[in-house]
C-alpha positions as CSV (number, residue, x, y, z in Angstrom):
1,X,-28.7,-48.5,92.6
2,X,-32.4,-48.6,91.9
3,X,-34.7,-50.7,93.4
4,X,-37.1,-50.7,90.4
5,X,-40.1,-53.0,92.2
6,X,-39.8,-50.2,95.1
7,X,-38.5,-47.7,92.8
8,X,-36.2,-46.9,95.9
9,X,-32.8,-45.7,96.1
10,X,-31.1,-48.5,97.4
11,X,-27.2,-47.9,97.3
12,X,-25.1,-44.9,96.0
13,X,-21.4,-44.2,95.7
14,X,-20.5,-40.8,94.5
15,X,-16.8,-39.7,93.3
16,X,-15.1,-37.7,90.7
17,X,-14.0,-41.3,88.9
18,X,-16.1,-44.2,87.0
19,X,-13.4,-47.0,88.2
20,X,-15.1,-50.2,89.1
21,X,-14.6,-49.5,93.3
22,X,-17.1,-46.8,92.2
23,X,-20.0,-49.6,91.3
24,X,-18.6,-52.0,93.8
25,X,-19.1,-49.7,96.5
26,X,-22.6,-48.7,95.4
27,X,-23.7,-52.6,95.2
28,X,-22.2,-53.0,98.9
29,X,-24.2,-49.8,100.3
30,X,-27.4,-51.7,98.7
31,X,-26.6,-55.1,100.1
32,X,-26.3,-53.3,103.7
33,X,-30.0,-51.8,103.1
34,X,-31.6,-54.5,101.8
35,X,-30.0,-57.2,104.2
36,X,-29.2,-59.6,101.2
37,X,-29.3,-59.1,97.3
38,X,-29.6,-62.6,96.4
39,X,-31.7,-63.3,93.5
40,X,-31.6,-59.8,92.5
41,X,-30.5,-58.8,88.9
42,X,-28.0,-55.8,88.8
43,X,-29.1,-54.1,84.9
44,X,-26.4,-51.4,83.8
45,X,-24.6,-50.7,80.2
46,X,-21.3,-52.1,79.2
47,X,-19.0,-49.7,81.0
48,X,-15.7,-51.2,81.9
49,X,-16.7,-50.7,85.6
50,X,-19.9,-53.2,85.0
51,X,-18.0,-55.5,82.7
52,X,-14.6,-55.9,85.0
53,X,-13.8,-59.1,86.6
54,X,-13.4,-57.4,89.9
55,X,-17.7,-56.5,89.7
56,X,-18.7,-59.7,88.3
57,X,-16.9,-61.5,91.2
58,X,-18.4,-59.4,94.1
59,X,-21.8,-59.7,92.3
60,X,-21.4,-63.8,92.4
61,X,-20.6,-63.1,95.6
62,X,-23.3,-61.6,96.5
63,X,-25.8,-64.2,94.6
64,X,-26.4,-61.3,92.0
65,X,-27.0,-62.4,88.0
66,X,-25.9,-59.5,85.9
67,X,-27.9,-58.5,82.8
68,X,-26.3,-55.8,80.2
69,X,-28.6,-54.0,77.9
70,X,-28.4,-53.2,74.4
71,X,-25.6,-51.3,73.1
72,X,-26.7,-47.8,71.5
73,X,-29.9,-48.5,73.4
74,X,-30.5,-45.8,76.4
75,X,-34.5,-47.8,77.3
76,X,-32.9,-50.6,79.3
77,X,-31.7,-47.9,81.8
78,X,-34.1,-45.5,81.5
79,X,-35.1,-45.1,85.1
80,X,-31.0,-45.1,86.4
81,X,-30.7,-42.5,83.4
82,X,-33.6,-39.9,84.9
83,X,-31.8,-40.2,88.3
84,X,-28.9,-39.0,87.1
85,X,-30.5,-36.2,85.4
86,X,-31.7,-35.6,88.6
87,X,-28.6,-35.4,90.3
């Protein structure tokens, strides 16, 4: 998870999977850096792991809107897509 104001690394999760614990653990990890995430606005792609009912209830939970770009459209996560390049 990117901080894009900060454009700080705010939570990770790494595994050989893409199940939704994957992203929920990641979202946790950033909650515990940043003290609270309320108000903040989680942007990803329509992966199952972002579109489950299981992320969408830990993000209410966490006072977190969700916001889903474009499908065919990489722009909307350009800056999570040159991390993983990185990585």
């Amino acid at each position: 998870m990117i901080d894009l104001y900060s454009r700080r690394l705010v939570g990770w999760s790494i595994a050989e999977h893409m199940r939704t614990s994957l992203v929920v653990d990641a979202l946790a990890a950033a909650r515990r850096e940043r003290g609270s995430l309320a108000g903040a606005v989680f942007q990803s792609d329509h992966g199952a792991q972002y579109t489950s009912a299981e992320f969408a209830s830990v993000c209410e939970q966490f006072g977190v809107a969700r916001s889903m770009g474009a499908v065919g459209s990489s722009a909307d996560n350009a800056a999570a897509e040159a991390l993983n390049a990185t990585l």
